[in-house]
C-alpha positions, 0 to 999 in steps of 0.5 A: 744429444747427450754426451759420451760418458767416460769408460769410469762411469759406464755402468751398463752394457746395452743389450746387444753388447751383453749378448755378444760377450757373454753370449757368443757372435757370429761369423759376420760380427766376429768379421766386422770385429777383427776386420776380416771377410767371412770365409777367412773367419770361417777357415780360421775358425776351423773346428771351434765348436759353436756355443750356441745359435743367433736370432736367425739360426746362425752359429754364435761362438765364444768371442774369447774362444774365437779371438785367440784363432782370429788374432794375427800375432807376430811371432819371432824366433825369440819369442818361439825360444823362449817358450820352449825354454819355459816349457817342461821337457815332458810336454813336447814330443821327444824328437822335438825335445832332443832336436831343439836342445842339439840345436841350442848346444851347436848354437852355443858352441858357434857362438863360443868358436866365433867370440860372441860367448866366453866362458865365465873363468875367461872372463874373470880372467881378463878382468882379473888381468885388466884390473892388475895392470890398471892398479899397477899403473895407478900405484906407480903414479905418487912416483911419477909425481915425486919425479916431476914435481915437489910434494909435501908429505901431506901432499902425497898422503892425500894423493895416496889415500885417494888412489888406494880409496879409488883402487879398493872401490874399483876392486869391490864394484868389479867383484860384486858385478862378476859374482852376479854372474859367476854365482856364489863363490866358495873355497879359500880365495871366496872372500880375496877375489883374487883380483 
C-alpha cells in the first residue's frame, strides 16, 4: 500500500471526484456529502434545476448550486443587521426599508434614553470636564510639595517639567482619540481642542 499523498502534491483528481465537481451529484451523494437523508435533500433542494442526469438517470445538480440550500448557517440578529445596513436602499421592498430604518431610529433613541449611547458633544463634554479637573489637580501639586517639604528650585523645575510634559501629552492623546470619533473639526477652537 502506498502512502497518502500531501494536499501540495496531489495533482489529479480521480475520476469520480471530477465528475462529481465539474459535473454535478446526486441526490444520494449530495446526502452522504452534508450528512443528510434524501427526502430532506430533496425538500431543501426545493425548485434547483438539475444540470444534467447520472448513470442511471438520476438528476445531478451542481454541487456549488446545492450547498448553498443545503448548508445550515447560524444566522444571528447582527449578522441579519448588518447585511441590511450594507445593502442598497433600492433593493428591499419599500416597507421592509422603512420598518427596518423606524426600528433602527426607536433602538437609538431607547438606547440614548437608558445611557448605553451618548451624543458625541456629551462626550466631549465630560472628557472635556474630566481632563480640567485632572489638570488642576495635578498643577496644584508643586504646591502641595513646597508646603510639606524643602525643594531646590532645580527640584521644583524637574517636577514642573515633568507634570506640564505629562499634562500636554494626556491633552494631545485625548484629543487625537476624540477626534477619531468626532470627525474632522473645523472652526476657531479646530486646533485648541478646548480642553
Amino acid at each position: 500500500m502506498t502512502d497518502p499523498l500531501s494536499i501540495g502534491q496531489r495533482k489529479y483528481l480521480d475520476t469520480e471526484s471530477r465528475a462529481i465537481i465539474y459535473q454535478g451529484a446526486s441526490v444520494n451523494q449530495l446526502g452522504a456529502l452534508f450528512r443528510m437523508k434524501t427526502p430532506d435533500v430533496l425538500r431543501r433542494l426545493g425548485d434547483l434545476r438539475p444540470v444534467g442526469a447520472g448513470r442511471q438517470g438520476n438528476p445531478i445538480y451542481d454541487v456549488a448550486a446545492a450547498s448553498a440550500r443545503l448548508c445550515k448557517i447560524e444566522i444571528t440578529e447582527e449578522m441579519i443587521t448588518a447585511h441590511l445596513r450594507r445593502m442598497n436602499p433600492k433593493e428591499l421592498p419599500p416597507l421592509l426599508n422603512k420598518l427596518f430604518w423606524e426600528g433602527m431610529s426607536v433602538r437609538i433613541k431607547y438606547r440614548q434614553a437608558v445611557g448605553e449611547l451618548w451624543h458625541t458633544t456629551d462626550v466631549l463634554a465630560v472628557a472635556s470636564a474630566a481632563f480640567q479637573s485632572l489638570r488642576m489637580s495635578v498643577l496644584l501639586i508643586p504646591d502641595a510639595l513646597l508646603n510639606e517639604t524643602e525643594l531646590s528650585e532645580a527640584q521644583l523645575k524637574i517636577v514642573q517639567t515633568a507634570i506640564d510634559q505629562a499634562l500636554d501629552d494626556a491633552r494631545r492623546q485625548l484629543i487625537t482619540d476624540l477626534r477619531q470619533f468626532d470627525g474632522p473639526r473645523s472652526g476657531p477652537d479646530a486646533e485648541s481642542g478646548e480642553l
